[in-house]
Every structure is written in structure tokens, then in C-alpha cells.
C-alpha positions as CSV (number, residue, x, y, z in Angstrom):
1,X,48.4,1.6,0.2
2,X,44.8,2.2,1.5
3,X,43.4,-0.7,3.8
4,X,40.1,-2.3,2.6
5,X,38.7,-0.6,4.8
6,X,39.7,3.0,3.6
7,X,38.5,1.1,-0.2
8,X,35.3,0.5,0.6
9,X,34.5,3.7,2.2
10,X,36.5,5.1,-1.0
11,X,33.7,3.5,-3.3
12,X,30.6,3.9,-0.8
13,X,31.6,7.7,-1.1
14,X,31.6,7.3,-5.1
15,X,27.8,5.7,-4.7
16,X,27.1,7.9,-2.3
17,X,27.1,11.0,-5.1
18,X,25.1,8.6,-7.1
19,X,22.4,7.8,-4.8
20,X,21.8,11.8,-4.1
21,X,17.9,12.7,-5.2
22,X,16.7,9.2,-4.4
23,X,18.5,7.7,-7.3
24,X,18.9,3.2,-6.4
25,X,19.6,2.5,-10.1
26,X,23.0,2.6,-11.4
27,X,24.9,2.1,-14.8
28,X,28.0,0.1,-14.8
29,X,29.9,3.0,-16.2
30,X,28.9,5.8,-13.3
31,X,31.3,3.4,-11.1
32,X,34.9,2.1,-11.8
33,X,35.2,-1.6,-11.7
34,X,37.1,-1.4,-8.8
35,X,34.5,0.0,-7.0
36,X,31.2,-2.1,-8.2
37,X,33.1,-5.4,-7.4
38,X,33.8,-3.9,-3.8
39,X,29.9,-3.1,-3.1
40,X,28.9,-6.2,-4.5
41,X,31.5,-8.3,-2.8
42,X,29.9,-6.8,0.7
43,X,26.4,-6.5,-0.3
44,X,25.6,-2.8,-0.8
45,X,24.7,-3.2,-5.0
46,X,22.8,-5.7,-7.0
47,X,22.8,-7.0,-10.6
48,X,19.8,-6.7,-12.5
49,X,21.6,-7.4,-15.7
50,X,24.6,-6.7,-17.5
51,X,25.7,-3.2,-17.4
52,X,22.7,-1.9,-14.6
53,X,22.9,-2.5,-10.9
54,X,20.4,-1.8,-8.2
55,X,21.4,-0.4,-4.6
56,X,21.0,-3.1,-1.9
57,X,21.9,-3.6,1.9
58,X,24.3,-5.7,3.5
59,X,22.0,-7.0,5.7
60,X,19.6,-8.2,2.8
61,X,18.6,-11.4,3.3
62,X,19.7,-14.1,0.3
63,X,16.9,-14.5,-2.4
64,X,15.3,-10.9,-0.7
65,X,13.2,-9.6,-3.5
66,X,13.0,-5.9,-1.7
67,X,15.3,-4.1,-3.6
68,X,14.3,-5.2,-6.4
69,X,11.0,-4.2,-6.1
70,X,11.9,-1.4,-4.7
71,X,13.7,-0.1,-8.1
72,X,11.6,-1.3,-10.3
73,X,10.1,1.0,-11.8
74,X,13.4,3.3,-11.8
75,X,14.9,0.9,-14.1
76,X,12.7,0.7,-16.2
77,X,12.6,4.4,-16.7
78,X,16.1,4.5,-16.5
79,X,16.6,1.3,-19.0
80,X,14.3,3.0,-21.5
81,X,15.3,6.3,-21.8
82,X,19.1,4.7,-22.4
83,X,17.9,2.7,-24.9
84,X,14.7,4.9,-26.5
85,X,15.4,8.0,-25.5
86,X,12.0,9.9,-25.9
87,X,10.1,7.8,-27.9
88,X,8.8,5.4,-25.6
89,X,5.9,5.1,-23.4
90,X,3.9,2.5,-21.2
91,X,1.0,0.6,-22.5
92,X,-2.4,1.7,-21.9
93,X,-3.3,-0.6,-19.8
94,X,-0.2,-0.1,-17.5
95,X,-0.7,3.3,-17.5
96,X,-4.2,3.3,-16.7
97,X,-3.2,1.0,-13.1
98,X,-0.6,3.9,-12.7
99,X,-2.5,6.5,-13.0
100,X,-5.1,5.3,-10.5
101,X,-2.6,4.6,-7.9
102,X,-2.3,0.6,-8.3
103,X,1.8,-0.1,-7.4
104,X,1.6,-3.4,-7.1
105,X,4.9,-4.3,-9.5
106,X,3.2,-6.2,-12.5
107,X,5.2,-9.3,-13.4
108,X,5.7,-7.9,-16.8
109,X,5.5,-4.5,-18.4
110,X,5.0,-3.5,-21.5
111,X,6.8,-0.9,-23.4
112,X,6.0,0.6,-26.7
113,X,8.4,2.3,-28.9
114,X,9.0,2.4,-32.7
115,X,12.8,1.5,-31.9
116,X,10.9,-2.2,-30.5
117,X,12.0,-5.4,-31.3
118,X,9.6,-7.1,-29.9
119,X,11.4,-8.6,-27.7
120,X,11.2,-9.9,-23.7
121,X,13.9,-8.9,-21.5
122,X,14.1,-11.1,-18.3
123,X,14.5,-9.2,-15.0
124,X,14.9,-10.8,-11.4
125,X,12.3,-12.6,-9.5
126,X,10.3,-13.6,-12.5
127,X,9.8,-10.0,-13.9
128,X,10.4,-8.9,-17.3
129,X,10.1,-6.2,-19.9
130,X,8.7,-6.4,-23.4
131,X,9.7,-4.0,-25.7
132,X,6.7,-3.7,-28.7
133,X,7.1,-2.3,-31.8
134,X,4.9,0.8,-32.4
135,X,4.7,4.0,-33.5
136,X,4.2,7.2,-31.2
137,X,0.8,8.9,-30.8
138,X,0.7,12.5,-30.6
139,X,2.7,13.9,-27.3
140,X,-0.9,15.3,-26.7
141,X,-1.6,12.0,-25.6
142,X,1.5,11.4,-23.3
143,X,2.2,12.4,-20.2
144,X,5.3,11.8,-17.6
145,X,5.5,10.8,-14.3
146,X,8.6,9.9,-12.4
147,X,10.1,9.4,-15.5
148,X,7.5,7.0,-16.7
149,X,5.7,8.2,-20.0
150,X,2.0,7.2,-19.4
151,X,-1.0,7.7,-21.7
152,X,-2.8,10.4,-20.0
153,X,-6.1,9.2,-18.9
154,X,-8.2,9.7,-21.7
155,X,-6.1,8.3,-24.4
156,X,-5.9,5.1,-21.6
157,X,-9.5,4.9,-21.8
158,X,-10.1,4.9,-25.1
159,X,-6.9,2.6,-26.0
160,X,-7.6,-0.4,-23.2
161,X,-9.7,-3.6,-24.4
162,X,-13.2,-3.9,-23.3
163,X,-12.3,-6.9,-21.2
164,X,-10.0,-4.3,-19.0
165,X,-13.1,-2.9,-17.7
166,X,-14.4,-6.3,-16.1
167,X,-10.9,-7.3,-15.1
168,X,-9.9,-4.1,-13.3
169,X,-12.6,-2.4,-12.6
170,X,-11.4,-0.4,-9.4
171,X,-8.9,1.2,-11.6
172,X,-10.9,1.9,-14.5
173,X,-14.2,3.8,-12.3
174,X,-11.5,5.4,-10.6
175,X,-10.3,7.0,-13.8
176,X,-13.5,7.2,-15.3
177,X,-14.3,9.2,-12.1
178,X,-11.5,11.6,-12.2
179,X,-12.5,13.0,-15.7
180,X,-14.1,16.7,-15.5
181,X,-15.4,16.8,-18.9
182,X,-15.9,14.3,-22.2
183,X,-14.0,16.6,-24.3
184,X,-10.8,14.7,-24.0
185,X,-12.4,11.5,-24.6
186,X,-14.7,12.6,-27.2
187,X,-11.4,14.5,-29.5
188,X,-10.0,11.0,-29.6
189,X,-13.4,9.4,-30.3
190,X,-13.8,11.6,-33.0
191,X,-10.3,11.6,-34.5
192,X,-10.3,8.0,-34.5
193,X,-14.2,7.3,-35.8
194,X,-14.2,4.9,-32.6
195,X,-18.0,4.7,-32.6
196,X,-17.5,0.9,-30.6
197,X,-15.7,2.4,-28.0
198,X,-17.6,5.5,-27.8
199,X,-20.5,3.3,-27.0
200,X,-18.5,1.1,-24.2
201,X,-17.3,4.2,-22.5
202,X,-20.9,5.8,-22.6
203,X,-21.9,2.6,-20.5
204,X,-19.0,2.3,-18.3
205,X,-20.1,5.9,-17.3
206,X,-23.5,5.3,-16.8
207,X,-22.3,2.5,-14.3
208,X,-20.5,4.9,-12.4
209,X,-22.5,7.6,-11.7
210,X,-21.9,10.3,-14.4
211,X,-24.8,9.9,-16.9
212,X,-24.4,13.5,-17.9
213,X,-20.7,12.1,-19.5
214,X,-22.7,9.4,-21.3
215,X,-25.5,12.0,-23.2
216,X,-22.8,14.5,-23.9
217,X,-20.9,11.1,-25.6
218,X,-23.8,9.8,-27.0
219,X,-24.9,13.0,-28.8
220,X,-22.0,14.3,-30.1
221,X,-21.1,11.2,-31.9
222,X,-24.7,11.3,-33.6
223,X,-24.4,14.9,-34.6
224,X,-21.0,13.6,-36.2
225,X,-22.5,11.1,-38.1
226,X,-21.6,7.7,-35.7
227,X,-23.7,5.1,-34.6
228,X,-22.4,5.0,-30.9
229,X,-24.7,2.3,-29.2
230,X,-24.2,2.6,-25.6
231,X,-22.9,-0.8,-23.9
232,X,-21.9,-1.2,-20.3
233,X,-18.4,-3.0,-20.2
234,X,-18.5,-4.0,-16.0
235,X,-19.1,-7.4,-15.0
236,X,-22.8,-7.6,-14.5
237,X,-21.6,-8.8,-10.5
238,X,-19.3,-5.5,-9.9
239,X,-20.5,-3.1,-7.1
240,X,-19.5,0.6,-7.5
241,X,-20.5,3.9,-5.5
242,X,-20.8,7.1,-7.0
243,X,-17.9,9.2,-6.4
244,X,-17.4,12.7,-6.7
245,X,-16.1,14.7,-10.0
246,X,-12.6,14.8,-9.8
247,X,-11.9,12.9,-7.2
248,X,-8.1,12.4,-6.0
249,X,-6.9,8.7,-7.4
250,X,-6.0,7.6,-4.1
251,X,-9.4,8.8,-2.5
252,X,-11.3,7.6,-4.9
253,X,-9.8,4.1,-5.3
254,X,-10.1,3.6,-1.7
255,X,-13.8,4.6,-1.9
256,X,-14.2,1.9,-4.6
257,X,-12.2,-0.6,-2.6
258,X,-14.4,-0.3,0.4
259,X,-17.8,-0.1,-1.6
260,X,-16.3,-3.2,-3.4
261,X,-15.1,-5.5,-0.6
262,X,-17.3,-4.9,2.6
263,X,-20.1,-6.7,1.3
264,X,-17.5,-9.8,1.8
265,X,-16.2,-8.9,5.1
266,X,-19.8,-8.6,6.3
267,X,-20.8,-11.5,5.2
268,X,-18.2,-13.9,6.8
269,X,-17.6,-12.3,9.8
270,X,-19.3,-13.4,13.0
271,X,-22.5,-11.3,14.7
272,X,-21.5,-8.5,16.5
273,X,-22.3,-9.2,20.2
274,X,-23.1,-5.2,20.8
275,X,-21.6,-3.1,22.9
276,X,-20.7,-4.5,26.4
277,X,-23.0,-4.0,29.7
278,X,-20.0,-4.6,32.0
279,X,-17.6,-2.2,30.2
280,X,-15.2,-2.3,33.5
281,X,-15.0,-6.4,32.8
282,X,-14.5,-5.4,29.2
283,X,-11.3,-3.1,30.1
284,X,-10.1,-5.9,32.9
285,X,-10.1,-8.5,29.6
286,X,-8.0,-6.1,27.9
287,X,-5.7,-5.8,30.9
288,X,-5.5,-8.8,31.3
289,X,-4.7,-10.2,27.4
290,X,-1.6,-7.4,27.5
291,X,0.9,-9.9,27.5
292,X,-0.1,-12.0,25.4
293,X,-0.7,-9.3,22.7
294,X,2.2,-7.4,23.1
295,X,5.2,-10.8,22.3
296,X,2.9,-11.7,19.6
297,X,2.7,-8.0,17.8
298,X,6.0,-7.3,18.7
299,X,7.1,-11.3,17.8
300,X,5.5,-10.8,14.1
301,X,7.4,-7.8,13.8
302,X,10.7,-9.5,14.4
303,X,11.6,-8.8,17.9
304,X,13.0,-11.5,19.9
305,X,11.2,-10.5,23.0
306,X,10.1,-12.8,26.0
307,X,7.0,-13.2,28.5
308,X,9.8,-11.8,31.3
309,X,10.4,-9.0,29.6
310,X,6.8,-7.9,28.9
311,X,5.9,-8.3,32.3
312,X,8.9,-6.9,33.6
313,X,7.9,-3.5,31.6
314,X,4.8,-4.2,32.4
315,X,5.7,-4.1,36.2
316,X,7.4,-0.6,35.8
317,X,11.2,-2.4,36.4
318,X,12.5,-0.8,33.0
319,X,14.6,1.9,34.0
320,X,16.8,3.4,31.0
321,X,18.4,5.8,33.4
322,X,20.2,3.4,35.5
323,X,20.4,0.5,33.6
324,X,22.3,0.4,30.5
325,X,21.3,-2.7,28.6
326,X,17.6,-1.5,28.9
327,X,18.6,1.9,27.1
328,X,20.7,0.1,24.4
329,X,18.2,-2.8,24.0
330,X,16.2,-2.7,20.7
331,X,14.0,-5.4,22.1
332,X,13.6,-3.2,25.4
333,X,12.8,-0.3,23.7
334,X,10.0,-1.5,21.7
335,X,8.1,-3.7,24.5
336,X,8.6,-0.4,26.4
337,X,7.3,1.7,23.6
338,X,4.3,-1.4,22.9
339,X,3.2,-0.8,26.5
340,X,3.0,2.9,26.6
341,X,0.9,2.9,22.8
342,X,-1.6,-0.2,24.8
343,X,-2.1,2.2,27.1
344,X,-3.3,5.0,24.8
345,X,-5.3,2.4,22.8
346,X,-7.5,1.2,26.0
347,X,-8.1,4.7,26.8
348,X,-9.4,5.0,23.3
349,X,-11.4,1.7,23.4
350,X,-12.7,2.5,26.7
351,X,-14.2,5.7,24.8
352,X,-15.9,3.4,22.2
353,X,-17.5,1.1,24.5
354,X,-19.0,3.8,26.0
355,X,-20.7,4.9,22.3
356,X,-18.0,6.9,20.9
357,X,-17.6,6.7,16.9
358,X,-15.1,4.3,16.3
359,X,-13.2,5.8,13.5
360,X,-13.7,9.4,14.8
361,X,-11.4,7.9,18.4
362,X,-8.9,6.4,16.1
363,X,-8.9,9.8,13.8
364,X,-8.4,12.0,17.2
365,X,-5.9,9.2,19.1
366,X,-4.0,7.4,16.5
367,X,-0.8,10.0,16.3
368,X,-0.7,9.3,20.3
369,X,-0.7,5.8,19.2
370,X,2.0,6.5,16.9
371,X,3.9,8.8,19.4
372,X,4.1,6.3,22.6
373,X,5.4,3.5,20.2
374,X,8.6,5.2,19.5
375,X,9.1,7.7,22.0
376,X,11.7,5.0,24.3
377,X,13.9,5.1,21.0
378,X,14.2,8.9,20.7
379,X,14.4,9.5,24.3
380,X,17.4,6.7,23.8
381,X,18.7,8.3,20.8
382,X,18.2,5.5,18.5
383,X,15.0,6.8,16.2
384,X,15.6,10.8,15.1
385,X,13.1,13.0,17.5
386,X,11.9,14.1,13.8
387,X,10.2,10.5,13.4
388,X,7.4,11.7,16.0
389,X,6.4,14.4,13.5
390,X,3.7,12.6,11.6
391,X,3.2,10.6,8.4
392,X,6.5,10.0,6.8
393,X,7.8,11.7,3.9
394,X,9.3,8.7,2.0
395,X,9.2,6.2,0.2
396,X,8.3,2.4,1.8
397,X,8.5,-0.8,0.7
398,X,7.4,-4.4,2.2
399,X,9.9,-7.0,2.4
400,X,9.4,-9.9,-0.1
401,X,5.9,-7.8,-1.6
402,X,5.4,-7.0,-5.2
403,X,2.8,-4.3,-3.6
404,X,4.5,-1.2,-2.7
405,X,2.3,1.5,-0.8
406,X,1.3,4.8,-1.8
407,X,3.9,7.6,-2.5
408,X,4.2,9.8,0.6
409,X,2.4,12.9,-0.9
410,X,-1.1,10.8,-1.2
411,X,-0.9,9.5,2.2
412,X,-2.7,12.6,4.0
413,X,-5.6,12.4,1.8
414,X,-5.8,8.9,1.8
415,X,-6.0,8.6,5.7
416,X,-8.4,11.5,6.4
417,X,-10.6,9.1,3.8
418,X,-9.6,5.7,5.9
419,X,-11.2,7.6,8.8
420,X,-14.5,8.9,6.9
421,X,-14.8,5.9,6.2
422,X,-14.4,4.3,9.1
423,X,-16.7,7.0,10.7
424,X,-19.7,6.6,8.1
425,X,-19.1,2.1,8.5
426,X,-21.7,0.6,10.4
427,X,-20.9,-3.0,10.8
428,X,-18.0,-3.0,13.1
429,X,-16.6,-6.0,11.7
430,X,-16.0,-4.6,8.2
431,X,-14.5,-1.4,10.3
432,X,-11.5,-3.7,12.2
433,X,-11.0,-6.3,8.3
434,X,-10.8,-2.9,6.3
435,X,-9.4,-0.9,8.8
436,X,-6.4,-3.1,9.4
437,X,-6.1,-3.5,5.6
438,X,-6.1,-0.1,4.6
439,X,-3.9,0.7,7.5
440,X,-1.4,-1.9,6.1
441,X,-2.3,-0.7,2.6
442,X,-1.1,3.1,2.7
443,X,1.5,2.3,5.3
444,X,1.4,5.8,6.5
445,X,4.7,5.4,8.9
446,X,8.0,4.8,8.3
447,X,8.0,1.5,10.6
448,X,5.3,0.3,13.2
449,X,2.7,0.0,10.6
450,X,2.1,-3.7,11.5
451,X,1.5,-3.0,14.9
452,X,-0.5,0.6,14.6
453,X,-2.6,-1.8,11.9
454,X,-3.6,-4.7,15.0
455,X,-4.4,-1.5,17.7
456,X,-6.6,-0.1,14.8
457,X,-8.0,-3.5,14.6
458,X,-8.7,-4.4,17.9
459,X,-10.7,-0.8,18.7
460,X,-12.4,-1.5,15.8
461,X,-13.3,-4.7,17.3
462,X,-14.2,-3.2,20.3
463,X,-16.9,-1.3,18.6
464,X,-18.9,-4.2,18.6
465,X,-18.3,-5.9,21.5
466,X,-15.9,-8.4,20.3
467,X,-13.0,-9.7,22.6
468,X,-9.5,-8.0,21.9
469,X,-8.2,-10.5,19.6
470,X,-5.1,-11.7,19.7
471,X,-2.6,-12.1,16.2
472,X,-0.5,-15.2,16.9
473,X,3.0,-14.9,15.6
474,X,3.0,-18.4,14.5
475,X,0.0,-17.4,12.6
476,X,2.6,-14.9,11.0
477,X,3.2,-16.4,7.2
478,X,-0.9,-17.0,6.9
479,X,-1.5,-13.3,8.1
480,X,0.7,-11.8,5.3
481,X,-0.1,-14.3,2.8
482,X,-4.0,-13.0,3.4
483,X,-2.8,-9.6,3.1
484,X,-1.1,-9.5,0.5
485,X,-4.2,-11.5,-1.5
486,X,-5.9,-8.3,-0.6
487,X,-3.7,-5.6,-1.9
488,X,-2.4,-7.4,-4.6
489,X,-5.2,-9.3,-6.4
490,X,-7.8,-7.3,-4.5
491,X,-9.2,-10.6,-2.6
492,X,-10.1,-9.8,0.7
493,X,-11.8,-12.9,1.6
494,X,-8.5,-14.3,2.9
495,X,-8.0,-12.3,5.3
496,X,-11.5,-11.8,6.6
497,X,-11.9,-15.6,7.1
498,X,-8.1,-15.6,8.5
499,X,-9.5,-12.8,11.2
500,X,-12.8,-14.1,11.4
501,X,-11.3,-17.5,12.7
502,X,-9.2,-15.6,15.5
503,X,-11.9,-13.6,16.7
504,X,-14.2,-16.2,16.8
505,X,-11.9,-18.4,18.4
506,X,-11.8,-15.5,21.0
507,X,-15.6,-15.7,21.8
508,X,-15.0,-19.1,22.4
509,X,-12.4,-18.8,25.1
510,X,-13.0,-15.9,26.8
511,X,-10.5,-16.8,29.5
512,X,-7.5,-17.9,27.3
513,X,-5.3,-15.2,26.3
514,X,-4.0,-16.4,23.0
């Protein structure tokens, strides 16, 4: 008879074939009983709800709302082509975030299909799915991605309330920017005699930038016979840039993002001291504030390092090749790795004190960055020498977040933008709030994000004189929380006061080193 041993590795073989192409959802039936009560029992599958599991890990925390969130939206492209086959779709106003890049997991989607019952289905961690009654529109009007049928853009914009446009208006200019053409709007317009919403788009169009969009709009639904009466739909207090025909989604919500939220940062952040005189004192502060920086970063990241070990790899007394708890140590390996990235990051900022552009450093240095931080785990064997290649190639997902970065094929264009962006910002304050953010926000690593986010920071920081500042890891839950208000509700002025606060509190003790 097999041990459990031999059983479990029995049924994580039988998941294993399952989970090929990416796949974390799973129907009851794909496993024998047997063999789901054996990965639950140690932790490797969760229950949504009867008769559809979700892959998990063992070392999961209880009440861990990651894997969830990180299947989300394959259930629910999974649950309703089980149970609608092809006639389904999202609503417009869910398809509308998707299509401009928004992945923060909404606490309730909606789903419309004429096999409906109207009816709310109750998913983990106060999710849900409501199934609405409703007939199909022409498959013109559909499209699919990942398995999720979206109104394509134009049939989103025509189908969303007005009061969308005031209450997401990121999203909306971003799609509003990505159209080439009326045509697509203006076939609906017509087919539909929507001379109301001909008029509200005509506005929102103007607002953005495209007023050729709003003439063509405006005079074709005359020459058909409709009284379209141009309206703008924005809040009156939304700031937009123009951006450029067709932009990407993920470019051009970024774009938005940054037009939209500097103004804040700006404003609560404290004067810039300039660049300093002393730029050797400047590099001896930094020097100096290593320590402390390094078991904080690392701390908030879940190493249990102490002020011994930083300074002992600080003092050059880690030795991998002769010592064997230094190449096996996890905690080792990352100070190690922490001190060799400082060290490329204070040749950077000692570039930027001296008048280099800011984000044009962190555009040339970063990957250094990125390489130093890892390179004691591949020379130890523990991280895959492929890791040092780049930007990853997967998916990622942030422990306990409803907001789940970009997918990996829109992170290249969205960090050449983070750097224009940083390149073309003058206030160096908004450049270290928004840089961090956006760091954070497209996650463009497979881990050390946190950390690369705080270097980017602190040479943004440096780009205006400010003292390296100094993330406290007791700080940690407020720092998220801030975060997270950004990405998810797009409120950065949590985070800017939470930063704001530390670097002032930096000024102020400019001998202290937390």
C-alpha cells in the first residue's frame, strides 16, 4: 500500500497536469475525491464554492486573501463559460476598467447573460458575482480577453452612465484616447438614435484633447437628422493632459495618473532645499544612514535580519566560500545582496547631486540596481541565474491586495514611460511620491520590488537635496495602507503626507539615522 507520502505526491502529480498553461482554477470533477481532500488537508487547494477550487500554498497564511485574488478573474471566466457557455459577457462598465488596464479585483462583478437569474453569488473575502438577465448584443460589439468577453471599447463608451465619466475618469480618457476614429462610436450612435449620448461623448472628447472626434460626432448626427448637444461629462475639478492617438492603455493611463495626482504630491510635500554645496558631506550622510536603511528595507520585506549582521556585511566578514551558514542563509544573502545594490544606488545619487537628470540615472542604473540585489542568491544557487535577465515574464500578485499589477507584456512600455516621466518632472518631490508608487504600481520584478521602489525613492529625493529618508519597519502597516489608497482608489494623498512626514522628520534630525 502506498505511504502518504507516495499519495500526496500521487495527487500533486494529478494537479500538476491541471495547472499546465497557468491554469489555478479547478473543477471538482478534474480530480478524484481522494486526491482534492489530500491537497486540501495539506494546503495546496482552496474552496471557492461547491464544486470549484482554487490552487493555494502550504505556506499560505490562515485568512490570506492572495490566492484568491490571484484567480479571480479565472473563475470567473471559467464559472461562466460552465454555466453560459458563449452567451455571456462583462458589463460595460467592467469592461471599460479592463480594457484600460485597471486590475484592481472589484468587490463585485457583473455578468450579463440572457440565461441570468438575476441573482448574487457570494465568493470569498467579500466578493461576489451577479448574474443579470439580458440579452446579447451583436458579437460586433464583443470582444475576448483571457477568456473574459468585454464590450469592445466603443460599445463601453456608448453603454456606461454619464456619471462613470466623473467617477472614473482615468479610465474613461484613457479609452477615449485610444480611439483612432469616430466611426465605431458614431455606427452605434446611429443604430441606436442615442443623440444624448452622442452629445456626452462629443464633450468628454473635447475635454481630452481630440476636438476633431467631437466635430466629426457632432456633424454627422445633424446630417442624420439628431439633435446632438454637446455636453462635457468630467467633474468640472478633473485635470487631464492631452495624450497621443492611440496611445497604449498602460502608457496612457499612467500619463493620466501622473497629470492627475502630482498636483497633490506638490502641494504637501516640503520645499526642496536644492541641490547640496557639500556633495562629499551629502555622500558621508548616506554612508553613514546604511545601516539603518538597510534592517528597515530588508525588515519590511520580511527578513529577520539584525544591526550585527548589516554591519558585519557591511565590514566585508561575509564570506560564502568558507562559511556555510552565510551561503545557505536567506537573511545573509539578501543584506549581502542590499549592500552591493546601496552601493550602485550612491554611485547613482552621487551622479544627481552633481546635476545629472534624475530619472535618466535611474533609467541607465536601475537593472544594476536590480542585478546586485540578487546576484548572492544565484551565485549561491538559490534564485535561477535567469532571474538577472530583466523584467519578469509572469504574473504577480501582492499579498492580502485586491490590486494586482500589470500583465508582464505591458510592463516594458509602462517603465520606459515611468522614466519619461520622471525625466520630463520638475519638482523632485513628486519625482521620489510618484516614482516609488509607480514603481510599486507595475511591479516590474518578480520580488525586490519594495526595496528597488525605496532606492528609486531615495535618488529621487536626492534630486532635490533632501536627506536619504529612512522607511521605518514599524511604519510598515501605514506604508502599505497608503499605498494601496493610491493604487486602489487612486488617493495619493496618503501616501504623500505618510512620506512627506518621514522626510521631513529627516530635515529635522540630520544626525539621527532613523
Amino acid at each position: 500500500m502506498p505511504s502518504p507520502p507516495e499519495k500526496l505526491a500521487e495527487a500533486l502529480t494529478a494537479l500538476q497536469a491541471l495547472q499546465k498553461a497557468g491554469r489555478r482554477v479547478i473543477q471538482s470533477g478534474e480530480l478524484s475525491r481522494a486526491h482534492r481532500e489530500r491537497l486540501r488537508a495539506n494546503g495546496f487547494l482552496q474552496e471557492v464554492m461547491k464544486g470549484w477550487l482554487t490552487s493555494s500554498s502550504p505556506g499560505a497564511r490562515a485568512g490570506d486573501s492572495t490566492p484568491w485574488y490571484a484567480s479571480f478573474w479565472e473563475f470567473c471566466a471559467r464559472y461562466c463559460k460552465e454555466r453560459f457557455g458563449d452567451e455571456w459577457h462583462l458589463s460595460p462598465e467592467q469592461s471599460l476598467l479592463l480594457l484600460a488596464e485597471n486590475t484592481v479585483i472589484p468587490r463585485q462583478v457583473v455578468v450579463y447573460s440572457p440565461k441570468g437569474t438575476n441573482h448574487n453569488l457570494e465568493l470569498p473575502f467579500a466578493t461576489s458575482l451577479y448574474d443579470l438577465r439580458s440579452d446579447l448584443p451583436d458579437t460586433a460589439q464583443l470582444t475576448e480577453t483571457n477568456g473574459l468577453r468585454l464590450f469592445s471599447p466603443a460599445a463601453a463608451l456608448v453603454r456606461i452612465p454619464e456619471s462613470f465619466f466623473s467617477r472614473q475618469p482615468i479610465e474613461t480618457q484613457v479609452v477615449l484616447a485610444g480611439l483612432r476614429d469616430a466611426s465605431d462610436l458614431l455606427r452605434l450612435l446611429l443604430g441606436g438614435g442615442n443623440s444624448v449620448k452622442a452629445g456626452v461623448l462629443a464633450g468628454a472628447l473635447r475635454r481630452i484633447g481630440r476636438p476633431e472626434l467631437t466635430d466629426e460626432i457632432i456633424k454627422v448626427m445633424t446630417a442624420a437628422g439628431y439633435d446632438a448637444r454637446e455636453r462635457d461629462p468630467f467633474d468640472g475639478a478633473s485635470s487631464f493632459g492631452v495624450l497621443p492617438r492611440a496611445v497604449l492603455p498602460i502608457v496612457g493611463r499612467m500619463r493620466v495618473m501622473w497629470k492627475t495626482m502630482r498636483d497633490v504630491a506638490a502641494a504637501n510635500f516640503p520645499t526642496p532645499p536644492g541641490l547640496p554645496r557639500d556633495r562629499a558631506a551629502y555622500l558621508e550622510f548616506v554612508d553613514d544612514i546604511y545601516k539603518s536603511d538597510a534592517y528597515h528595507s530588508l525588515s519590511i520585506e520580511g527578513y529577520s535580519v539584525t544591526p550585527q549582521l548589516i554591519e558585519r556585511v557591511q565590514l566585508g566578514n561575509w564570506d560564502p566560500d568558507h562559511h556555510e551558514d552565510d551561503r545557505k542563509s536567506r537573511d545573509a544573502l539578501a543584506a549581502r545582496g542590499y549592500w552591493q545594490a546601496f552601493q550602485e544606488v550612491k554611485a547613482a545619487v552621487a551622479e544627481i547631486i552633481a546635476g545629472a537628470n534624475p530619472g535618466a540615472r535611474a533609467r541607465a542604473t536601475h537593472m544594476d540596481w536590480y542585478r546586485q540585489l540578487f546576484q548572492p542568491c544565484v551565485a549561491a544557487g538559490i534564485v535561477p541565474a535567469a532571474s538577472l535577465a530583466g523584467y519578469r515574464n509572469d504574473a504577480v500578485y501582492l499579498r492580502t491586495s485586491r490590486y494586482v499589477p500589470p500583465r508582464w507584456e505591458a510592463v516594458s512600455d509602462a517603465m520606459q514611460e515611468l522614466f519619461d516621466l520622471l525625466e520630463q518632472e520638475e519638482h523632485p518631490g513628486v519625482r521620489a511620491v510618484l516614482g516609488h508608487w509607480l514603481f510599486g504600481y507595475v511591479h516590474p520584478y518578480p520580488d525586490g520590488n519594495g526595496r528597488m521602489a525605496r532606492f528609486v525613492m531615495n535618488a529621487m529625493l536626492a534630486s532635490g537635496g533632501y536627506p536619504w529618508t529612512v522607511i521605518r519597519v514599524e511604519d510598515r502597516d501605514a506604508y502599505l495602507s497608503s499605498l494601496d489608497a493610491a493604487s486602489i482608489d487612486m488617493k495619493i494623498a496618503p501616501f504623500t503626507a505618510f512620506v512627506a512626514e518621514r522626510v521631513r522628520w529627516s530635515m529635522e534630525h540630520p544626525a539621527s539615522k532613523v
